[in-house]
Short mmCIF file of the C-alpha atoms (twelve columns), coordinates in Angstrom:
data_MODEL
# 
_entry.id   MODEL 
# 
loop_
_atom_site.group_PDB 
_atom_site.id 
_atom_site.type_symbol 
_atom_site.label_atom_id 
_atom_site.label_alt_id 
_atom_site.label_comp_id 
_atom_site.label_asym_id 
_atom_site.label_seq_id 
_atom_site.Cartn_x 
_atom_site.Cartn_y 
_atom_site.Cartn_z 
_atom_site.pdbx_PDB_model_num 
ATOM 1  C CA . UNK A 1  0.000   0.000  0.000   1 
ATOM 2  C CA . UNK A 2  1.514   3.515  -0.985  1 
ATOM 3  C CA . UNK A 3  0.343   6.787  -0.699  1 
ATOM 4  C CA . UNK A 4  0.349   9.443  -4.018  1 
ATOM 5  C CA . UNK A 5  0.691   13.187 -3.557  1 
ATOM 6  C CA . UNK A 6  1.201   15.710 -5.906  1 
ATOM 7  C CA . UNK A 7  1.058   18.901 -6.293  1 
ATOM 8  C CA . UNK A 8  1.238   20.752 -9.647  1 
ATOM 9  C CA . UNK A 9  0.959   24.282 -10.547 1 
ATOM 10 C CA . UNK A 10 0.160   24.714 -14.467 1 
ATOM 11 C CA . UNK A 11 0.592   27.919 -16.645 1 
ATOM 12 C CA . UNK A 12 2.038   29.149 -20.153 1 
ATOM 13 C CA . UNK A 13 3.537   31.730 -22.133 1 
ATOM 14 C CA . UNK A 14 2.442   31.563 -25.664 1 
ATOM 15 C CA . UNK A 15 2.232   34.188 -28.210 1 
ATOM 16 C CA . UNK A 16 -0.073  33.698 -31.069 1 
ATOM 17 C CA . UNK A 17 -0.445  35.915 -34.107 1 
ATOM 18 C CA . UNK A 18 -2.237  35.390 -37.446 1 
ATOM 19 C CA . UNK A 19 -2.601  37.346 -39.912 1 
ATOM 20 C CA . UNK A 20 -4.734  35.315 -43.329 1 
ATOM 21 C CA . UNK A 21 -6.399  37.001 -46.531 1 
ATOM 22 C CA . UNK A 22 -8.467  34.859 -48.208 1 
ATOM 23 C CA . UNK A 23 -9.743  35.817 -51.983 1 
ATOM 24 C CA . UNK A 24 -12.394 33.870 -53.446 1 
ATOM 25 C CA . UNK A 25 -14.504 34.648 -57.328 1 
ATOM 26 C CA . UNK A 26 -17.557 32.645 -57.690 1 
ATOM 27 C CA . UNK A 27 -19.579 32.826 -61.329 1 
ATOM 28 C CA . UNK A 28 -23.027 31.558 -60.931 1 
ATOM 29 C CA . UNK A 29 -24.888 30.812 -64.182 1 
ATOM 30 C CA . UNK A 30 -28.682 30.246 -63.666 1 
ATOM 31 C CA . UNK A 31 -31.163 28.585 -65.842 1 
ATOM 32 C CA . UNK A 32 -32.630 31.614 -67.053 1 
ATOM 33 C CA . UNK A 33 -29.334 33.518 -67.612 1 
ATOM 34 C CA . UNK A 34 -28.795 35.002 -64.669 1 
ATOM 35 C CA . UNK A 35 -25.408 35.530 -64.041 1 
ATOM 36 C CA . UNK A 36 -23.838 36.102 -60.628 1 
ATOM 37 C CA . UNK A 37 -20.883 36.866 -59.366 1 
ATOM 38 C CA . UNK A 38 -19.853 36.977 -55.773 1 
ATOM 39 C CA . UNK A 39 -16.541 38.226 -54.604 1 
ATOM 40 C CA . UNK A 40 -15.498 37.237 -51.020 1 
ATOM 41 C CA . UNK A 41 -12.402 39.512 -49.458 1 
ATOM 42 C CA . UNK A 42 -11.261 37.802 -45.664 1 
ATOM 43 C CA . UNK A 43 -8.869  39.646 -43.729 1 
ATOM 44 C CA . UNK A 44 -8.082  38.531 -40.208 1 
ATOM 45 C CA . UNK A 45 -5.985  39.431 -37.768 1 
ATOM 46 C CA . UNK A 46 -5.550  37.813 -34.683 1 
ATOM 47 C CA . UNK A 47 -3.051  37.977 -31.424 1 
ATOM 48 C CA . UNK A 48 -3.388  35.545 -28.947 1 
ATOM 49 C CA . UNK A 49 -1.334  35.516 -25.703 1 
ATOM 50 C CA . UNK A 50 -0.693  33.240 -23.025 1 
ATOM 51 C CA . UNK A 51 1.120   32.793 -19.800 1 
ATOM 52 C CA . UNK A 52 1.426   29.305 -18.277 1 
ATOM 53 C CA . UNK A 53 4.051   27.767 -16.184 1 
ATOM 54 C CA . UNK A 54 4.031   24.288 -14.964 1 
ATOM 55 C CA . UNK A 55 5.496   23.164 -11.550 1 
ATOM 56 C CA . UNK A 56 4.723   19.811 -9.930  1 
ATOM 57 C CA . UNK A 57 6.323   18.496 -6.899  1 
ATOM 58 C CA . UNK A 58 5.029   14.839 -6.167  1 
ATOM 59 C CA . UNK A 59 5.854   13.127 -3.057  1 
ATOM 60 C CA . UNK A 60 5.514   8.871  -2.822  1 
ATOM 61 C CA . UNK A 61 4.844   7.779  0.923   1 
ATOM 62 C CA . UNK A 62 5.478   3.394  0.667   1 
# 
């Protein structure tokens, strides 16, 4: 028979950023010649920051 402790403190440092353009032409030809066309401009920007740190201390008792 043992005995488990542990103790853990958990955190992290982790800086994201992202920056994506996206650029998509669609043609749509309907049945009664309608034409459409649909240009889609994405832009994102996005920063993501983190701050973890991880400390265990674990102790076995037999």
């Amino acid at each position: 028979m043992y005995v488990y402790v542990c103790t853990y403190v958990y955190a992290c440092t982790c800086t994201y950023v992202r920056t994506c353009t996206h650029v998509r032409v669609r043609m749509y030809v309907r049945v009664r010649m309608y034409v459409y066309v649909c240009t889609y401009v994405y832009v994102r920007t996005c920063m993501y920051v983190r701050t973890c740190t991880y400390v265990r201390v674990c102790t076995y008792v037999y």
